[in-house]
N, CA, C and O atoms as CSV, one atom per row, in Angstrom:
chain,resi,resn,atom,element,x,y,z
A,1,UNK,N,N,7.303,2.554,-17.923
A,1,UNK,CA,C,6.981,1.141,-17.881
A,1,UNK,C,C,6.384,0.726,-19.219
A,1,UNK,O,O,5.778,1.604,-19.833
A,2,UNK,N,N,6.457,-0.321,-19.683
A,2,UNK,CA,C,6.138,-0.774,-21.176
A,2,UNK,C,C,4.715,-0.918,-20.888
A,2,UNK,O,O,4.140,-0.512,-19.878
A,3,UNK,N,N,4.124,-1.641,-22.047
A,3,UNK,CA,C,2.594,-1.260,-22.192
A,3,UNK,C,C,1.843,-2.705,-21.083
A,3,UNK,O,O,0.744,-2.784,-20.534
A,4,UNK,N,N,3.070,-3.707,-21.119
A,4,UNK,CA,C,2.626,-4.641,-20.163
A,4,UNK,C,C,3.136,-4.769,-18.650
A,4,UNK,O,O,4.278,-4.449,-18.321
A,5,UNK,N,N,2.123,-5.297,-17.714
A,5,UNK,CA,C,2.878,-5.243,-16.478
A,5,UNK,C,C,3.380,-6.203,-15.704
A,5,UNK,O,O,2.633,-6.839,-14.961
A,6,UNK,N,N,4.601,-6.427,-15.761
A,6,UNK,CA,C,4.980,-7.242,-15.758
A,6,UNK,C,C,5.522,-7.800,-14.119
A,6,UNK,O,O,5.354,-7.041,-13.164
A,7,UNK,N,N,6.164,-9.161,-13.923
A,7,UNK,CA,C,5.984,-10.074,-12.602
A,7,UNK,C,C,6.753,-8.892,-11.872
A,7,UNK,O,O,6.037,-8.274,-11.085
A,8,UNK,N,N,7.948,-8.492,-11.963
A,8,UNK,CA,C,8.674,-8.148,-11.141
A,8,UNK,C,C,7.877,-6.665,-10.137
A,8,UNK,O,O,8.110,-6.267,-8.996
A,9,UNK,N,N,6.953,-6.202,-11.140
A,9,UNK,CA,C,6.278,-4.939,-10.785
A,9,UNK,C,C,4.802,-5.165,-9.641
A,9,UNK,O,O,3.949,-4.390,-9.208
A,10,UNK,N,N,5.101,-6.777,-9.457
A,10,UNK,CA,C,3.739,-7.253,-8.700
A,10,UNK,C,C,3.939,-7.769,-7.440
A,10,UNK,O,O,4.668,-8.752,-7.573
A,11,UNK,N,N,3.558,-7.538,-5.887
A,11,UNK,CA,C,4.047,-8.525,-5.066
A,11,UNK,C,C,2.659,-9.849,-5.197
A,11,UNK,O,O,1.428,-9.820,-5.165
A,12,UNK,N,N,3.554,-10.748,-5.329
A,12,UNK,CA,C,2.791,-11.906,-5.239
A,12,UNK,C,C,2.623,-13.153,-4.392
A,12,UNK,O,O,1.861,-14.106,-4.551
A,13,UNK,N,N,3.455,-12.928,-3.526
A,13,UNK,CA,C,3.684,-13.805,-2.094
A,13,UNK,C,C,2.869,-13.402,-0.708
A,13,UNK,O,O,2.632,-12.271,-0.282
A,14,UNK,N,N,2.585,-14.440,-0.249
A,14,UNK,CA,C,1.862,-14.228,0.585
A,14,UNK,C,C,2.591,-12.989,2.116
A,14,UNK,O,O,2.190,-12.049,2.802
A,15,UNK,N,N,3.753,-13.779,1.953
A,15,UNK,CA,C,5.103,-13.196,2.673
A,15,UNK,C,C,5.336,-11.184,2.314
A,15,UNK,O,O,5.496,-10.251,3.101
A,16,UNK,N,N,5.248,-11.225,0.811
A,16,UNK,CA,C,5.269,-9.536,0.985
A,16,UNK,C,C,4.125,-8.857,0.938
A,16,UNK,O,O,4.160,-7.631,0.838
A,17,UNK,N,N,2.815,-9.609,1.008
A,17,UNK,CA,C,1.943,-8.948,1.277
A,17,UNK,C,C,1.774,-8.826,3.072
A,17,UNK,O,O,1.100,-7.892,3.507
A,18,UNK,N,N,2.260,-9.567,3.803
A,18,UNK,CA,C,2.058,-9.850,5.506
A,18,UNK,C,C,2.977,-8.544,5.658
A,18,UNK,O,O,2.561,-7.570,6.285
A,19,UNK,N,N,4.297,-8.564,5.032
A,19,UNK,CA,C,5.435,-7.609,5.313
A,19,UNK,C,C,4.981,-5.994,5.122
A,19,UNK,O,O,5.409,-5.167,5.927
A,20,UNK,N,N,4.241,-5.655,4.202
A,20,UNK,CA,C,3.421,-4.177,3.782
A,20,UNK,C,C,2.727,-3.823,4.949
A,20,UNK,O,O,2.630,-2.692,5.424
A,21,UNK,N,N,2.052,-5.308,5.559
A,21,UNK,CA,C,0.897,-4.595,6.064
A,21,UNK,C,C,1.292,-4.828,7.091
A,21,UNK,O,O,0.444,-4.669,7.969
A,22,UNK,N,N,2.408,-5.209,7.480
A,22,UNK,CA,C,3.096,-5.172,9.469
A,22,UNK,C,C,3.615,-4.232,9.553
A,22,UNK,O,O,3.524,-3.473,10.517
A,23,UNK,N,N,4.592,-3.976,8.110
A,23,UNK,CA,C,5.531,-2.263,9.015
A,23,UNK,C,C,4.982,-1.503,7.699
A,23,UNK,O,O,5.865,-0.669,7.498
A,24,UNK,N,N,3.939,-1.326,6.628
A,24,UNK,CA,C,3.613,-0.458,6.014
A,24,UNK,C,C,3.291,0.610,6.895
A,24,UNK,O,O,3.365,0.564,8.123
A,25,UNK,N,N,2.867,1.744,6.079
A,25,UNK,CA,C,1.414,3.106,6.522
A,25,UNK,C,C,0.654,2.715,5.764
A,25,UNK,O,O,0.804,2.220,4.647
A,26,UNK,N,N,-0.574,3.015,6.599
A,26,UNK,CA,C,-2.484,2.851,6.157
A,26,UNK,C,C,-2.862,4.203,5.862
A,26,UNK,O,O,-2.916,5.122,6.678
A,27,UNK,N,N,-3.141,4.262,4.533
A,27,UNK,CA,C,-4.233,5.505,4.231
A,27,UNK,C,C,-5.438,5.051,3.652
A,27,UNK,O,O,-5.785,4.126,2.917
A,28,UNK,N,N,-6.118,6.294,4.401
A,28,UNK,CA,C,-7.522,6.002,3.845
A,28,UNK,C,C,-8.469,6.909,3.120
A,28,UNK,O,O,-9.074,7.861,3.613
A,29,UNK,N,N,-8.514,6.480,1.865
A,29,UNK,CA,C,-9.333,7.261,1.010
A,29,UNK,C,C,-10.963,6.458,0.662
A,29,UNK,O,O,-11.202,5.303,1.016
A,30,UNK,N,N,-11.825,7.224,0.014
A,30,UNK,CA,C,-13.143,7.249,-0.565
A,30,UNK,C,C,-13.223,6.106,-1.864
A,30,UNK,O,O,-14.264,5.509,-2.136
A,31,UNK,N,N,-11.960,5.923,-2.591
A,31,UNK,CA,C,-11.979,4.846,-3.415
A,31,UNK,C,C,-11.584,3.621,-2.794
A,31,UNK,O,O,-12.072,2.496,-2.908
A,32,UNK,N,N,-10.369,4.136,-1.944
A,32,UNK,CA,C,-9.702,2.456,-1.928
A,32,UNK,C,C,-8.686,3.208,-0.383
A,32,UNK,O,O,-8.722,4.340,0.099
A,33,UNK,N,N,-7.901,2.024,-0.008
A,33,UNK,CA,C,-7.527,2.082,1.189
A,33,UNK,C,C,-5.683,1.594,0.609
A,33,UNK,O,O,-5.490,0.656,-0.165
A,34,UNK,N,N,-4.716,2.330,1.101
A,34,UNK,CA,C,-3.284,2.099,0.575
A,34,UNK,C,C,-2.445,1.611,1.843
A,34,UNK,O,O,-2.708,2.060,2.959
A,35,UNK,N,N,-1.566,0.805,1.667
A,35,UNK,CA,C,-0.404,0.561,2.671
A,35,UNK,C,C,0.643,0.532,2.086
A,35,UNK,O,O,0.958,-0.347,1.284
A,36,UNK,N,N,1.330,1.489,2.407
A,36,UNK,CA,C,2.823,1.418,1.617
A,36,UNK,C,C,4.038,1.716,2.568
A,36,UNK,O,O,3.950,2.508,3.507
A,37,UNK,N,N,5.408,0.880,2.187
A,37,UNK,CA,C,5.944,0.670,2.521
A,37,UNK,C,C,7.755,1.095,2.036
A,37,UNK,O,O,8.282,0.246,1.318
A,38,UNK,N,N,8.247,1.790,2.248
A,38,UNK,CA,C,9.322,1.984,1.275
A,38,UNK,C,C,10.944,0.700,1.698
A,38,UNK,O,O,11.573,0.254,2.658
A,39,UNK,N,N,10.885,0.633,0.000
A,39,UNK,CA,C,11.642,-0.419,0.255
A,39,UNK,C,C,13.260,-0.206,-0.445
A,39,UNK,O,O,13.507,0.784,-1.134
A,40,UNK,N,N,14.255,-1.232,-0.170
A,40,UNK,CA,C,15.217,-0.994,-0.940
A,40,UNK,C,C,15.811,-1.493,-2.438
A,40,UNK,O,O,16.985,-1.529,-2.806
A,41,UNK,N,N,14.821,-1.794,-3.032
A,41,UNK,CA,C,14.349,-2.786,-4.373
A,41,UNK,C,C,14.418,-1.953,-5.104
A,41,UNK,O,O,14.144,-0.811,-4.736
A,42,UNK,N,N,14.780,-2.200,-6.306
A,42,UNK,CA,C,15.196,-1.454,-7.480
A,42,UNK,C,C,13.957,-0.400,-8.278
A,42,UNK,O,O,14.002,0.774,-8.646
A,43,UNK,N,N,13.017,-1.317,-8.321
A,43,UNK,CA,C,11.477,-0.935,-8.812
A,43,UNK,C,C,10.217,-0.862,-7.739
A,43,UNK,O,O,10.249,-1.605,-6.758
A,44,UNK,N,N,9.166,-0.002,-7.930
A,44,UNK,CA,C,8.264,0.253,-7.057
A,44,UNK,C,C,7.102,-1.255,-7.654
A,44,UNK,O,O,6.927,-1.502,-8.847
A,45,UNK,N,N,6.599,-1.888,-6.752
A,45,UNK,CA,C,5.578,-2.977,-6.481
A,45,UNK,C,C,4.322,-2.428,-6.540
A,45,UNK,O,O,4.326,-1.212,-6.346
A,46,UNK,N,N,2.841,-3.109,-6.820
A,46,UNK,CA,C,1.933,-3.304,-6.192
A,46,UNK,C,C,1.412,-4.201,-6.138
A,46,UNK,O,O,1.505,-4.989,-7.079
A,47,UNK,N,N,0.463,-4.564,-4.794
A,47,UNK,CA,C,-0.264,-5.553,-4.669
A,47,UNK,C,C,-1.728,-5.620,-4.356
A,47,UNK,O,O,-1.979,-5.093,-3.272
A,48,UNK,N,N,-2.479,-5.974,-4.808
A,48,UNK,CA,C,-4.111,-5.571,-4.898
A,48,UNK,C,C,-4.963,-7.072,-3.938
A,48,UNK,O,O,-4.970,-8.286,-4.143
A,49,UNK,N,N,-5.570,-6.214,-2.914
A,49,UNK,CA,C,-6.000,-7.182,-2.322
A,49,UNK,C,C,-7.610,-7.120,-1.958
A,49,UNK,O,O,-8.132,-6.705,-0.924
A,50,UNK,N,N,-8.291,-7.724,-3.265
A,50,UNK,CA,C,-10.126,-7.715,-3.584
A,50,UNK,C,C,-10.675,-8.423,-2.787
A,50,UNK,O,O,-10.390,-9.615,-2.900
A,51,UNK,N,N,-11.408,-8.145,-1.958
A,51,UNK,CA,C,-12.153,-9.352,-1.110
A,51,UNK,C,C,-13.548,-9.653,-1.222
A,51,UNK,O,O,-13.816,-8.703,-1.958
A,52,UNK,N,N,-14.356,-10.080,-1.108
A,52,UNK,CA,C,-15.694,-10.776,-2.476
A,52,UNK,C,C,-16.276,-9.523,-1.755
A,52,UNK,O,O,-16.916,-8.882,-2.589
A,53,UNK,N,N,-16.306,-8.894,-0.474
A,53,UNK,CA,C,-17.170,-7.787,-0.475
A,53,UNK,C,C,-17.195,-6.587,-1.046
A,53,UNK,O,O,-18.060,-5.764,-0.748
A,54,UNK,N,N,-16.015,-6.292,-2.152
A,54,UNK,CA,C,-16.260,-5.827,-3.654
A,54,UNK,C,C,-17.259,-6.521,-4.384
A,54,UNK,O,O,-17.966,-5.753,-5.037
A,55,UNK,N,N,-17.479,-7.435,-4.464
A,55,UNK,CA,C,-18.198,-7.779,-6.133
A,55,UNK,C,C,-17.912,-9.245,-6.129
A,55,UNK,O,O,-17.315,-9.908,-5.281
A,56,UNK,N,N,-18.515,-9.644,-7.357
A,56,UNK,CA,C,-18.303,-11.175,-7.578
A,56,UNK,C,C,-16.837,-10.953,-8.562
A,56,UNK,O,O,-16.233,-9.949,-8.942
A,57,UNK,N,N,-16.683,-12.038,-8.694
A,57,UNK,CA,C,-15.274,-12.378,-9.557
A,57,UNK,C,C,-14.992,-11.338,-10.530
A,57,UNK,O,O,-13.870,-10.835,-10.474
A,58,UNK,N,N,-16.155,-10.745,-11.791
A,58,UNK,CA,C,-16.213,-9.767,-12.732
A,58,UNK,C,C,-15.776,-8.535,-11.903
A,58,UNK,O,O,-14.861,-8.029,-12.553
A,59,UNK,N,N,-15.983,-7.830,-10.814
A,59,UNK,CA,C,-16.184,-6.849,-10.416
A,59,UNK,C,C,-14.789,-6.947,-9.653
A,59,UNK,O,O,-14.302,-5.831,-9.834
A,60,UNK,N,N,-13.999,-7.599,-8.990
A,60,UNK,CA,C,-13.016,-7.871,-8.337
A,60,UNK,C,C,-12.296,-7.887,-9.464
A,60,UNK,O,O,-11.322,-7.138,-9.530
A,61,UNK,N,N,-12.526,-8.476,-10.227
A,61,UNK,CA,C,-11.014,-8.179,-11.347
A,61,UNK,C,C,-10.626,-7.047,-12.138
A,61,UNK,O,O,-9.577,-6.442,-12.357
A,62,UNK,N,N,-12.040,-6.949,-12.553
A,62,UNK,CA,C,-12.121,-5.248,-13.758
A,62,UNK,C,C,-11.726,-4.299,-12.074
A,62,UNK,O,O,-12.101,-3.135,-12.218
A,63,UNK,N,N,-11.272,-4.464,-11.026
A,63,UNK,CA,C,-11.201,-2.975,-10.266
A,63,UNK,C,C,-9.124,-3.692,-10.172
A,63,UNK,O,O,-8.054,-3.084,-10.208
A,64,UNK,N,N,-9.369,-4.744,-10.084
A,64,UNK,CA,C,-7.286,-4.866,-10.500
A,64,UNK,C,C,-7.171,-4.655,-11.999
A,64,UNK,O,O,-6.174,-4.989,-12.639
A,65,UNK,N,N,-7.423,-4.520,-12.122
A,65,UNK,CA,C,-7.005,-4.281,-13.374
A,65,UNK,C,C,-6.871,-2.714,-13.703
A,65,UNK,O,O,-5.834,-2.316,-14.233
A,66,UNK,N,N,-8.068,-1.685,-13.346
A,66,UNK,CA,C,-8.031,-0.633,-13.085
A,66,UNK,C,C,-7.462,0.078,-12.786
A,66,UNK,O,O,-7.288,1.208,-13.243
A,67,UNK,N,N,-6.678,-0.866,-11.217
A,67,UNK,CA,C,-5.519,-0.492,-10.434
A,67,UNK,C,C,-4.305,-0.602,-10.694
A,67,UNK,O,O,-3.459,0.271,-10.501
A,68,UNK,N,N,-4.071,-2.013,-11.293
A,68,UNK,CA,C,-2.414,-2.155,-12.295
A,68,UNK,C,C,-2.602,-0.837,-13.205
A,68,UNK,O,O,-2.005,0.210,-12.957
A,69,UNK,N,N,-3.292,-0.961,-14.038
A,69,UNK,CA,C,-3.106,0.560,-15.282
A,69,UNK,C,C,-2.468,1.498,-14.325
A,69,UNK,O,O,-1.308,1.890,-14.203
A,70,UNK,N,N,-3.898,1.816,-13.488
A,70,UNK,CA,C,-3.210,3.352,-13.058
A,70,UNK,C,C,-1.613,3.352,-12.504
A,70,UNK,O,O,-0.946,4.342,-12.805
A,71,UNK,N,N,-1.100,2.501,-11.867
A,71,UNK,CA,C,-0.340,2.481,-11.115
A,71,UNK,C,C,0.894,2.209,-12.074
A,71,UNK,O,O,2.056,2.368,-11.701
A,72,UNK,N,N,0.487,1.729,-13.516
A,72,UNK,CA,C,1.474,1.476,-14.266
A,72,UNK,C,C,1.924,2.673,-15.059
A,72,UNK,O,O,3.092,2.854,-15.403
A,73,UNK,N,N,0.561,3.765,-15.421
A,73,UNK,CA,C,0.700,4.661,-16.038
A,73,UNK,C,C,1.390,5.829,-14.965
A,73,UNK,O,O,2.106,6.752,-15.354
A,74,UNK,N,N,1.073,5.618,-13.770
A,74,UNK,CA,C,1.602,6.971,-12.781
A,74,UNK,C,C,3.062,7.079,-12.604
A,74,UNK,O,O,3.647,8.019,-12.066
A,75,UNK,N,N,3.659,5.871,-13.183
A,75,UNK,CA,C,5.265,5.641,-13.401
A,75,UNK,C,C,5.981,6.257,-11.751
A,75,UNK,O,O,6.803,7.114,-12.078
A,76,UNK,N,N,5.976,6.222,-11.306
A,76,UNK,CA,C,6.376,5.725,-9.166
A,76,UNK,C,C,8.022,5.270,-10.169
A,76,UNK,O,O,8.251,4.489,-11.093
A,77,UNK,N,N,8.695,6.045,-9.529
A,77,UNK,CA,C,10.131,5.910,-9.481
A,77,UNK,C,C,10.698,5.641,-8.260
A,77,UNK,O,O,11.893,5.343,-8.235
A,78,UNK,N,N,10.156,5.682,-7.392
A,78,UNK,CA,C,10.789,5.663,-5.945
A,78,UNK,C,C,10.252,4.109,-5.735
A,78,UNK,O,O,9.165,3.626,-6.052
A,79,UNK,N,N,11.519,3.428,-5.022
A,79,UNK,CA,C,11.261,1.835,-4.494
A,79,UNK,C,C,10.097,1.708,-3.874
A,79,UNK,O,O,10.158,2.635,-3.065
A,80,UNK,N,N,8.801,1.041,-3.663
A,80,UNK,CA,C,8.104,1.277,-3.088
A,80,UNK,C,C,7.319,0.074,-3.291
A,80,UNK,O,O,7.201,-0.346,-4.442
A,81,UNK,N,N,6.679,-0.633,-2.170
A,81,UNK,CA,C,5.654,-1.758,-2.240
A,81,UNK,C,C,4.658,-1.371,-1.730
A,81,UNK,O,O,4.810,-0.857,-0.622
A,82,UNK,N,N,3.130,-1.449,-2.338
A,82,UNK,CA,C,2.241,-0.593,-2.039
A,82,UNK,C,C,1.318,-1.948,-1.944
A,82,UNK,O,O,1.901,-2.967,-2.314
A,83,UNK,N,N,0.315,-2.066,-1.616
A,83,UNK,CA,C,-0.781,-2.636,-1.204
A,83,UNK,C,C,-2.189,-2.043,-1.579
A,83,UNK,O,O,-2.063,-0.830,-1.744
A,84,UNK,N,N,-3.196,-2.369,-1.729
A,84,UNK,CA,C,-4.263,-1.204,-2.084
A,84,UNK,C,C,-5.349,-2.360,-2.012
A,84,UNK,O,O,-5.366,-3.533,-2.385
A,85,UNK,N,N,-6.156,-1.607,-1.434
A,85,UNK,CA,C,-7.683,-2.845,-1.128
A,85,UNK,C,C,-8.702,-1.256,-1.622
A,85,UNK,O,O,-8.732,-0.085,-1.244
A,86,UNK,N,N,-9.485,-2.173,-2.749
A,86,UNK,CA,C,-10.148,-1.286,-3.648
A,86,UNK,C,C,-11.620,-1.523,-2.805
A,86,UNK,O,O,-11.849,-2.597,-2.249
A,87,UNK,N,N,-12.612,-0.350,-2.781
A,87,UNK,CA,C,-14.001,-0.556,-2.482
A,87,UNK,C,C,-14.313,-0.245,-3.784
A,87,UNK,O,O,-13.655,0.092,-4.768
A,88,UNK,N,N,-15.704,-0.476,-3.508
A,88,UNK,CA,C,-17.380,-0.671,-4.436
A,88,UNK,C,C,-16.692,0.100,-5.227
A,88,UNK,O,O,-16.056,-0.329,-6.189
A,89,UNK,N,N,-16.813,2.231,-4.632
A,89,UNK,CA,C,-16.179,3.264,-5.836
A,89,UNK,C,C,-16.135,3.073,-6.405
A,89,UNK,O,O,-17.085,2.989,-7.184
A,90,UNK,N,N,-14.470,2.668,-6.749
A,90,UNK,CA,C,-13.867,2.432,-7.764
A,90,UNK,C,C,-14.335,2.024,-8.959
A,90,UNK,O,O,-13.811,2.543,-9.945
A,91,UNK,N,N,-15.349,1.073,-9.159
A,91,UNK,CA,C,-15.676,0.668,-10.495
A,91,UNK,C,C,-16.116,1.475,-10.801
A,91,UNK,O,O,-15.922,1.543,-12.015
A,92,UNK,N,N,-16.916,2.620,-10.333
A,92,UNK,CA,C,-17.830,3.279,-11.269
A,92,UNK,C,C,-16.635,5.082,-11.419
A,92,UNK,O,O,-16.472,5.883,-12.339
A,93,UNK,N,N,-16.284,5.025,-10.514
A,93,UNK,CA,C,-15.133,6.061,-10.550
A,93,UNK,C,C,-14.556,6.508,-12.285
A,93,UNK,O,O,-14.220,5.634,-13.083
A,94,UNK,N,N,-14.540,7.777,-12.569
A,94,UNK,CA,C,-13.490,8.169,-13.671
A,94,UNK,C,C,-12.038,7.811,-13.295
A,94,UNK,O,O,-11.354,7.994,-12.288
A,95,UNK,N,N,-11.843,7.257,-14.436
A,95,UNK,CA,C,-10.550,6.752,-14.666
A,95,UNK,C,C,-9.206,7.544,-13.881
A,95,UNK,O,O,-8.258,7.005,-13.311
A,96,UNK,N,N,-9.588,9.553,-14.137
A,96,UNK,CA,C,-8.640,10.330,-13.245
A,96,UNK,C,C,-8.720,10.414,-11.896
A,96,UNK,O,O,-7.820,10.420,-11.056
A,97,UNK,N,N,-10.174,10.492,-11.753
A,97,UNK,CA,C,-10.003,10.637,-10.273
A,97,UNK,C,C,-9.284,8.859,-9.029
A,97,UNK,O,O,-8.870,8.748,-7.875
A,98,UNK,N,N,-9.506,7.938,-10.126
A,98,UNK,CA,C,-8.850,7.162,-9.295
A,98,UNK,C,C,-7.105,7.118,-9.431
A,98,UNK,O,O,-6.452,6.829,-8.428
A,99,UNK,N,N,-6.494,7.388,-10.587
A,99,UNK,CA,C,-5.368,7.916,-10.620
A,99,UNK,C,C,-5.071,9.539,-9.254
A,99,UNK,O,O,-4.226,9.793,-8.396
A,100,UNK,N,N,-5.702,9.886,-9.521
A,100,UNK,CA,C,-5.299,11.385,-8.580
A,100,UNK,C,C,-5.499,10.427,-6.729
A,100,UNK,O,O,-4.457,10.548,-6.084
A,101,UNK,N,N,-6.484,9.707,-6.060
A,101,UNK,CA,C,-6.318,9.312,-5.474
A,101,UNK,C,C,-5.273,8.546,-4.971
A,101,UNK,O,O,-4.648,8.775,-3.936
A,102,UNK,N,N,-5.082,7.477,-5.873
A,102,UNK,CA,C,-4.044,6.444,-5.486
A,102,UNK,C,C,-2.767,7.205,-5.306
A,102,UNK,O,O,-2.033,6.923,-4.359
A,103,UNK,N,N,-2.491,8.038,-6.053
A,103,UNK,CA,C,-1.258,8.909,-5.996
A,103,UNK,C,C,-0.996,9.848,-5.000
A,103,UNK,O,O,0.057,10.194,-4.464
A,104,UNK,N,N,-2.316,10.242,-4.834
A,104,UNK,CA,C,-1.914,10.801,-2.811
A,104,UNK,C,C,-2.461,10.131,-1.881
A,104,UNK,O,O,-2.673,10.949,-0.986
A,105,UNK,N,N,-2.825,9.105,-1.553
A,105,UNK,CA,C,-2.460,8.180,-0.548
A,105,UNK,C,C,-1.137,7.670,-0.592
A,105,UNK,O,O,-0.465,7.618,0.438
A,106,UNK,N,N,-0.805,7.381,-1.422
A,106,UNK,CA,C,0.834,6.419,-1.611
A,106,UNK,C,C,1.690,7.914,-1.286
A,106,UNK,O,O,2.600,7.947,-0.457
A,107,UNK,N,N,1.306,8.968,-1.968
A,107,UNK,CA,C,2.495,10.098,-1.399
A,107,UNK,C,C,2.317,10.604,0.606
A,107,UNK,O,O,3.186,10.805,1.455
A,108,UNK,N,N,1.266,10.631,0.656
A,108,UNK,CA,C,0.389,10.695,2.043
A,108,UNK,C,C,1.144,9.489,3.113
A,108,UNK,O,O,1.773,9.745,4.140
A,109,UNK,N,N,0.869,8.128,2.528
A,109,UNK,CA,C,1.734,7.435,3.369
A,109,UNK,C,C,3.115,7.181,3.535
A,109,UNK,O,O,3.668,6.595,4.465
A,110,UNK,N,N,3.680,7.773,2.365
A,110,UNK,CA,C,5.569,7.616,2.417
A,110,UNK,C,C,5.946,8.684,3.023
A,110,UNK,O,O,6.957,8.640,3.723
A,111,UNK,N,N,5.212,9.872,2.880
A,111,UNK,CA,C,5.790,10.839,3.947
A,111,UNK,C,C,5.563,10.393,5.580
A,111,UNK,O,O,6.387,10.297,6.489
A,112,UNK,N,N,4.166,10.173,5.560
A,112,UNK,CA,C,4.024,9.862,7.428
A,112,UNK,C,C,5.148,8.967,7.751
A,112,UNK,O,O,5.704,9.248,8.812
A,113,UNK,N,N,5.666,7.870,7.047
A,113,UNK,CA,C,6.429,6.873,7.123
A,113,UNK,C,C,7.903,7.376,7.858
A,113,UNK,O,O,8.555,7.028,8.843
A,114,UNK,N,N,8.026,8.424,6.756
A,114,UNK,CA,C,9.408,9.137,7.379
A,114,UNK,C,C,9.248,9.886,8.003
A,114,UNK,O,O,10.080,10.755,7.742
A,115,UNK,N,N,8.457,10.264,9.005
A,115,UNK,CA,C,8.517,11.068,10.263
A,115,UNK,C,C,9.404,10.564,11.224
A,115,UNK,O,O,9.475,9.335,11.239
A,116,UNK,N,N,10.272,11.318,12.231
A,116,UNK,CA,C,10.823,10.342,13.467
A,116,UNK,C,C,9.955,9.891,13.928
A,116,UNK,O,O,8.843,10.420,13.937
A,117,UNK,N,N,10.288,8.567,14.536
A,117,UNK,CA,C,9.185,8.272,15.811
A,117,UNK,C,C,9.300,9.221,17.495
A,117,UNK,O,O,10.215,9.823,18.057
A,118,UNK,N,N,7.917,8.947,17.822
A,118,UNK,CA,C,7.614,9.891,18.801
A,118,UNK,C,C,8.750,9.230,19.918
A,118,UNK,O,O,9.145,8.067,20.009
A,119,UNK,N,N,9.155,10.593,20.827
A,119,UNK,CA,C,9.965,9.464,21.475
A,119,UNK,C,C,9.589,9.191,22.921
A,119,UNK,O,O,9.159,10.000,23.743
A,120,UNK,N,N,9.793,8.104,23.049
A,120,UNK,CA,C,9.758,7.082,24.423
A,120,UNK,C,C,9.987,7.193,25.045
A,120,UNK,O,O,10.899,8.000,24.869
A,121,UNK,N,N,9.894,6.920,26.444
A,121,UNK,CA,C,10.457,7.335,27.909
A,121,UNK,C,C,10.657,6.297,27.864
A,121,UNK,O,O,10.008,5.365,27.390
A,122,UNK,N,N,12.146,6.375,28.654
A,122,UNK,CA,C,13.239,5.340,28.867
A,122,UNK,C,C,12.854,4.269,30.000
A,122,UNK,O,O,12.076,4.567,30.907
A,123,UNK,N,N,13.238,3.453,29.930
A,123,UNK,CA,C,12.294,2.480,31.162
A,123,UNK,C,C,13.105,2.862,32.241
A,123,UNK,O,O,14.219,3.386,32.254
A,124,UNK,N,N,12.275,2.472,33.237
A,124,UNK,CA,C,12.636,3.105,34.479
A,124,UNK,C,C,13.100,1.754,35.247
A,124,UNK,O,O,12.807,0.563,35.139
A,125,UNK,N,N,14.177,2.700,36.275
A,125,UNK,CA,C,15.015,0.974,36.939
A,125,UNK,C,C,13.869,0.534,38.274
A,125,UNK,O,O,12.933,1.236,38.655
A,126,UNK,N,N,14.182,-0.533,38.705
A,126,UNK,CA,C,13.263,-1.214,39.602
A,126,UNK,C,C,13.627,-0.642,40.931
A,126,UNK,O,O,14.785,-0.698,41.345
A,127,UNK,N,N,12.695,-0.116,41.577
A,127,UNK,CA,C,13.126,0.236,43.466
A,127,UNK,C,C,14.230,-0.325,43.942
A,127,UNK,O,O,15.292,0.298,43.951
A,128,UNK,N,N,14.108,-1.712,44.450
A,128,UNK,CA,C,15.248,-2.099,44.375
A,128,UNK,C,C,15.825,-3.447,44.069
A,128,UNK,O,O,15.331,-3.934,43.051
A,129,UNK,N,N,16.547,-4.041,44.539
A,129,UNK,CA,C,17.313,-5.165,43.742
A,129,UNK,C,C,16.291,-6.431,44.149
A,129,UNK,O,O,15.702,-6.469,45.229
A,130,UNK,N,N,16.176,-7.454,43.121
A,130,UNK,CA,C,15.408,-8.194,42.905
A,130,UNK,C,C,16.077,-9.419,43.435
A,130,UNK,O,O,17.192,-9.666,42.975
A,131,UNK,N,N,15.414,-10.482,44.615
A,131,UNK,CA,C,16.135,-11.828,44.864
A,131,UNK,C,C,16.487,-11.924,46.105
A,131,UNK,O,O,16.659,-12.962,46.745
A,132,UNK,N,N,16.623,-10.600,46.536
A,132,UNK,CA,C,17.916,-10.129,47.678
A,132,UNK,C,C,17.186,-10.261,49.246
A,132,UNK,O,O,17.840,-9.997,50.255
C-alpha cells in the first residue's frame, strides 16, 4: 500500500459499517475489539469506530490514526472489511504490540467465520392437520 491511505481502503458508510457488524465475527482483545467480515471486493477495508469513552477528540483521533498505519503497514491481502473499536490501551500501547494484536484478532475472526455452522434440527411437522 503507498505511504497514503487512501478512500477505497476505508469503509465509510453508515451501511458497511451496520453490514460488518450484522454478519461480521467479534473478537476480543486487551487493546481493541475487531469485527471482520470476509468479503468479495478486490481490497481489504477498515473501519474505526471511537466513541468519546476513549478520550476527547485528541485521543480518539491519534488512536485512528494509529490504527490506519498499522493496518496499512500489515498489508492484509485477503478481501476483508474489518471494523475495530479501539479502548483507552491503545494510546499508550507500543506501536508492535498493537500491530501483533490487530493481526490476530482479524486472523482469529476469519477463521471462526469459516467454520460450518452447527447443524440444526430440522423442524418438526405438526401432530396433525391444521383447520380440519
Amino acid at each position: 500500500m503507498p505511504a497514503r491511505f487512501p478512500r477505497s481502503a476505508r469503509l465509510r458508510r453508515r451501511g458497511e459499517f451496520t453490514g460488518v457488524f450484522d454478519r461480521g465475527t467479534k473478537r476480543h482483545g486487551r487493546l481493541m475489539t475487531v469485527v471482520a467480515l470476509a468479503t468479495t471486493a478486490s481490497a481489504p477495508r477498515i473501519g474505526i469506530a471511537a466513541s468519546r469513552k476513549l478520550g476527547g477528540a485528541v485521543d480518539r483521533n491519534r488512536a485512528k490514526r494509529r490504527l490506519r498505519e498499522v493496518f496499512r503497514q500489515a498489508a492484509v491481502t485477503i478481501p476483508v472489511d474489518v471494523v475495530v473499536i479501539p479502548r483507552r490501551e491503545v494510546l499508550d500501547a507500543p506501536f508492535d504490540l498493537v500491530a501483533q494484536e490487530l493481526a490476530g484478532l482479524v486472523d482469529g475472526a476469519l477463521r471462526h467465520a469459516r467454520r460450518p455452522p452447527a447443524p440444526t434440527a430440522t423442524p418438526r411437522r405438526p401432530r396433525r392437520a391444521q383447520g380440519v
